[in-house]
C-alpha positions as CSV (number, residue, x, y, z in Angstrom):
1,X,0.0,0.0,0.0
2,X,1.4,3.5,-0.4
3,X,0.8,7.0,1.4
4,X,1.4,10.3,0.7
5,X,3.0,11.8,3.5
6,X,-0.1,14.0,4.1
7,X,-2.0,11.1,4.0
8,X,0.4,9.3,6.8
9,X,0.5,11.9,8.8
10,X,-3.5,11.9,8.8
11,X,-3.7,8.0,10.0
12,X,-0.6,7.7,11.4
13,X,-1.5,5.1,14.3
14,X,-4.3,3.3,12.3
15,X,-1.2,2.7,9.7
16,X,1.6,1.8,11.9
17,X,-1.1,-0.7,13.7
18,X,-1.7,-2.4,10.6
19,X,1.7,-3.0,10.0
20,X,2.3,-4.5,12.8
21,X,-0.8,-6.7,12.5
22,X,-0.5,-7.9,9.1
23,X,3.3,-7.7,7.9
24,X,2.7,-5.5,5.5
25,X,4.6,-2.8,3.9
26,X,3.7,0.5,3.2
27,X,5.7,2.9,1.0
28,X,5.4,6.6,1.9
29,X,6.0,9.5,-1.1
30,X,7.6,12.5,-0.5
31,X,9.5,14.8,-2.4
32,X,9.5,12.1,-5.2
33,X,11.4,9.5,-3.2
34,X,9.4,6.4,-1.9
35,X,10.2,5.4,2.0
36,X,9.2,2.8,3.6
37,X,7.8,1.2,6.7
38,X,8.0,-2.7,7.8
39,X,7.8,-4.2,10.7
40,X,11.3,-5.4,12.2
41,X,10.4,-9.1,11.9
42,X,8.2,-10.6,9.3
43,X,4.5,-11.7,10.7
44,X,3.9,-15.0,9.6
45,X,0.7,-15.6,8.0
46,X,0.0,-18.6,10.4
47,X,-0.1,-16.3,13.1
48,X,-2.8,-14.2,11.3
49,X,-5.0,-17.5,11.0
50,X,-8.2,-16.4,12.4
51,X,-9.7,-19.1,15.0
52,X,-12.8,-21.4,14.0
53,X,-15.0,-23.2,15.7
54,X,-14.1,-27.1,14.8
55,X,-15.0,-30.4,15.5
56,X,-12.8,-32.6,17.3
57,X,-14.1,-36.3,17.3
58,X,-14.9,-38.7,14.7
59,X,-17.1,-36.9,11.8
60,X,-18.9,-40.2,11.6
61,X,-20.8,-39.1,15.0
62,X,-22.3,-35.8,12.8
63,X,-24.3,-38.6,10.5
64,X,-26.3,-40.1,13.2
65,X,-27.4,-36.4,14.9
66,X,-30.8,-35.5,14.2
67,X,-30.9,-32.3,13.2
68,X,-35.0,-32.4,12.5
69,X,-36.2,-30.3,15.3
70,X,-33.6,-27.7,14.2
71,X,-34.6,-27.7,10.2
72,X,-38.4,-27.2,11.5
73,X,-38.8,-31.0,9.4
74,X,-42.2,-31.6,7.5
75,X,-43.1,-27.5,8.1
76,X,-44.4,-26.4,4.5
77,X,-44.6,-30.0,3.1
């Protein structure tokens, strides 16, 4: 992504925070030369991996639930 640095200046925290959350770097233009920011390590886009709900078991036991009183079964039949 790149900034003027008018437009840095402007969002100056909500920029530098997403650098540090996602890794990425932004380039900055001023006076015709580019700068840039970057975080001092790389992030690692495993750490970014957002958490989901999961199922930890055999997916076997999903087959036998019965899901009927949660579909509303044989409403509109």
């Amino acid at each position: 992504m790149r900034y003027s640095a008018t437009k840095l200046r402007q969002n100056l925290y909500n920029i530098l925070d997403r650098v540090i959350e996602t890794g990425e770097v932004v380039e900055i233009e001023r006076k015709g030369h580019v700068l840039s920011i970057s975080p001092e390590k790389p992030v690692s886009k495993w750490d970014r991996i957002e958490a989901h709900q999961t199922i930890n078991g055999d997916p076997e036991d999903i087959v036998s639930i019965d899901w009927s009183d949660q579909w509303g079964a044989g409403e509109g039949l």
